[in-house]
C-alpha positions as CSV (number, residue, x, y, z in Angstrom):
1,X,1.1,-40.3,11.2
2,X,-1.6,-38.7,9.9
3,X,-5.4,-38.5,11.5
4,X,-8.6,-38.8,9.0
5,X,-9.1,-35.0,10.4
6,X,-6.1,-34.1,10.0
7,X,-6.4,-35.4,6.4
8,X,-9.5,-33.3,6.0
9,X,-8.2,-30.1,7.1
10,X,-5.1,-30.7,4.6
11,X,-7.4,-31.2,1.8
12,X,-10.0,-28.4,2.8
13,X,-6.7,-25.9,2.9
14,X,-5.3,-26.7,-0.3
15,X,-9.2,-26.1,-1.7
16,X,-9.3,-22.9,0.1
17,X,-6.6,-21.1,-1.9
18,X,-3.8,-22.1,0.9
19,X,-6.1,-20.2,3.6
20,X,-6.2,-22.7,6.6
21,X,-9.9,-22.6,8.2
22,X,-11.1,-23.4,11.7
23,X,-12.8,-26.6,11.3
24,X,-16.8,-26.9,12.0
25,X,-19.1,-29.7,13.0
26,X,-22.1,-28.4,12.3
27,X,-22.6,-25.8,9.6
28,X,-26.3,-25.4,9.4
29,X,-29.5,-26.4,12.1
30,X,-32.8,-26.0,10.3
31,X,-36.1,-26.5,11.9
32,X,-39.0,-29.2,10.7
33,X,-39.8,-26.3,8.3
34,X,-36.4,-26.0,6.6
35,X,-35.5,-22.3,8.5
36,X,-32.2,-21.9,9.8
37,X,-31.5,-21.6,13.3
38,X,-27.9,-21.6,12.9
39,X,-25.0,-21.3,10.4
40,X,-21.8,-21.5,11.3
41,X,-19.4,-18.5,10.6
42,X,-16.0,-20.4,10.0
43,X,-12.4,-17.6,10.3
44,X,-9.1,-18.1,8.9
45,X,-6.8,-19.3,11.3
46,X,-3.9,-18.3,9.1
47,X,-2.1,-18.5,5.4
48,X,-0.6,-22.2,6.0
49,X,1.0,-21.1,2.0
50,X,0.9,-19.3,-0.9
51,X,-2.3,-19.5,-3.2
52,X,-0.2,-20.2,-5.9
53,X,1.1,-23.2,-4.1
54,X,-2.4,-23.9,-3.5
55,X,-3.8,-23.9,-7.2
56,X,-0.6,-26.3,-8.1
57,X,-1.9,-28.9,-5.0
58,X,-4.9,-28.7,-6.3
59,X,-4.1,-29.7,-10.2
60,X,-2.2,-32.6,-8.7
61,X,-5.3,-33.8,-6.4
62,X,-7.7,-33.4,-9.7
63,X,-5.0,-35.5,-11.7
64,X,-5.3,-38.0,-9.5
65,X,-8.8,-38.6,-9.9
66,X,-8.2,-38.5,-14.1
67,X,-5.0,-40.4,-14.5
68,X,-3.4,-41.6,-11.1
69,X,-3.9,-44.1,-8.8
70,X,-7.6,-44.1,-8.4
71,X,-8.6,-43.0,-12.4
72,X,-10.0,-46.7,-13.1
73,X,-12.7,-46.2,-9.9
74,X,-13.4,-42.8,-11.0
75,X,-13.8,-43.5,-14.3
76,X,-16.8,-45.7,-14.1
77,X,-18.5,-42.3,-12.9
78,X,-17.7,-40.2,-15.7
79,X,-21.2,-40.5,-17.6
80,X,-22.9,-40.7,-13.5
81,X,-25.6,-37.8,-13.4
82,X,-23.9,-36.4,-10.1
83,X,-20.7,-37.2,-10.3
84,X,-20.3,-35.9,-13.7
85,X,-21.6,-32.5,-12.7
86,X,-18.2,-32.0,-10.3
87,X,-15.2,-31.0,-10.3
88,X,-13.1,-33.9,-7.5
89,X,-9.2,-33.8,-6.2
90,X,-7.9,-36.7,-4.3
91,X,-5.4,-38.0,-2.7
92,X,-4.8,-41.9,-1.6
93,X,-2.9,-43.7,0.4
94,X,-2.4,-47.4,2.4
95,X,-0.3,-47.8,4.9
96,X,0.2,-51.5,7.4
97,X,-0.2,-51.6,11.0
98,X,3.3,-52.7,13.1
99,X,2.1,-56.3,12.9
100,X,0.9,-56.2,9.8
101,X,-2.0,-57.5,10.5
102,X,-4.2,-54.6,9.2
103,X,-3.8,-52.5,5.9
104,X,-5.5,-49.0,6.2
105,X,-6.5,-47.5,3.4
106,X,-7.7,-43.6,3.1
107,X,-8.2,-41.0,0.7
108,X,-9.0,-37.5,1.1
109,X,-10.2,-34.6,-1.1
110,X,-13.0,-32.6,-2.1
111,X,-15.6,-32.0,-4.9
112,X,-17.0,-29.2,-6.1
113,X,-20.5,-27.8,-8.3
114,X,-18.9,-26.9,-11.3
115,X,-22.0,-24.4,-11.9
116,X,-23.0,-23.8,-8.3
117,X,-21.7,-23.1,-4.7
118,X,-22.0,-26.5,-3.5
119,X,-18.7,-28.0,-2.1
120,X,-17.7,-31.0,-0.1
121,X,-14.6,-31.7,1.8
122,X,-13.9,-35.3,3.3
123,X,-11.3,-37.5,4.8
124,X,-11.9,-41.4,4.4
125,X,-9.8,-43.9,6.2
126,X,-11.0,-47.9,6.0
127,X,-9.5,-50.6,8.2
128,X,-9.3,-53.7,6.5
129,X,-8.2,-57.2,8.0
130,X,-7.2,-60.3,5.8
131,X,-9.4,-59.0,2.7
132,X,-9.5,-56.1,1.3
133,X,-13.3,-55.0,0.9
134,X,-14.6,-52.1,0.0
135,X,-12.4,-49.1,-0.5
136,X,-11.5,-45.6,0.7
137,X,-12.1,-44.2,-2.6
138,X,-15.7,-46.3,-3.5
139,X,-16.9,-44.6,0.2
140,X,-15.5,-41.3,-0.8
141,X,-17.8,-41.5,-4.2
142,X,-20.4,-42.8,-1.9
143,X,-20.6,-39.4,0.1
144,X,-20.5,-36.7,-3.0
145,X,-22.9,-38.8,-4.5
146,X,-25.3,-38.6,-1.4
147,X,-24.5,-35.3,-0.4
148,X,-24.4,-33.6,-4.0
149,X,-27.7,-35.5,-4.8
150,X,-29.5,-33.3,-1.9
151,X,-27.5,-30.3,-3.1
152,X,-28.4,-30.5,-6.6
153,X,-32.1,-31.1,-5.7
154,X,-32.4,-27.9,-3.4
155,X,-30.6,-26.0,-6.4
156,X,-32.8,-27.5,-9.6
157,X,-35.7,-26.3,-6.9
158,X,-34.6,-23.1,-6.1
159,X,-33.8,-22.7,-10.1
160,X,-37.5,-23.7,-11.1
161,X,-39.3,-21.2,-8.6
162,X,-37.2,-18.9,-9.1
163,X,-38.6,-16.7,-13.0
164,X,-35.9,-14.4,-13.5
């Protein structure tokens, strides 16, 4: 058994070169004028494994998105403005209830600015009941898409006022 937290910290270690990280809520409060008040300051909690065992994880997560069990979802994003511009691992999974009565469905991973210092990590887990609707994976997309289009907007900004 597995929580959608849980999930995310797996993912986010395997992202983060095997380091494990203490997990944060909020990472930045900005005021009405876009000044931060806070930013979080996240420690390693310890090496859960080896970098190198890491960097393998993280091939398989990234093949997963190209050619595994979620390549056909992904694959509709390939030319996507956003979604293009990243670099997403994954992992998926279902899994019934003891009455089978509910199929859970989750996915978890991360995507990453290829060119910047924007990265996302995220746990999904979706109930559903007698039909499957919409999927771990399509609200996964959902959120780097949403996030990501915020992130690329503050960086094409800070790229245009910035002349060197």
């Amino acid at each position: 058994r597995m929580s959608p937290v849980h999930g995310a910290l797996i993912s986010a270690t395997i992202f983060n070169r095997g380091q494990l990280i203490e997990p944060t809520i909020i990472e930045t409060i900005r005021d009405e004028k876009g000044a931060e008040l806070y930013h979080s300051q996240p420690a390693v909690v310890t090496q859960a494994f080896a970098p190198n065992t890491s960097a393998a994880m993280r091939e398989l997560m990234k093949t997963t998105i190209r050619s595994g069990t979620v390549r056909g979802t992904f694959r509709k994003y390939r030319e996507d403005k956003i979604i293009s511009r990243l670099e997403i691992g994954g992992k998926t999974g279902t899994i019934n209830n003891k009455t089978d009565d509910v199929k859970y469905d989750w996915f978890v991973g991360y995507a990453r600015d290829k060119d910047g210092d924007g990265k996302l990590i995220l746990s999904v887990l979706v109930a559903h009941e007698k039909y499957i609707g919409i999927r771990a994976t399509q609200y996964a997309i959902m959120a780097f898409k949403q996030y990501f289009k915020s992130h690329f907007a503050q960086s094409d900004k800070s790229r245009k006022s910035d002349p060197g």
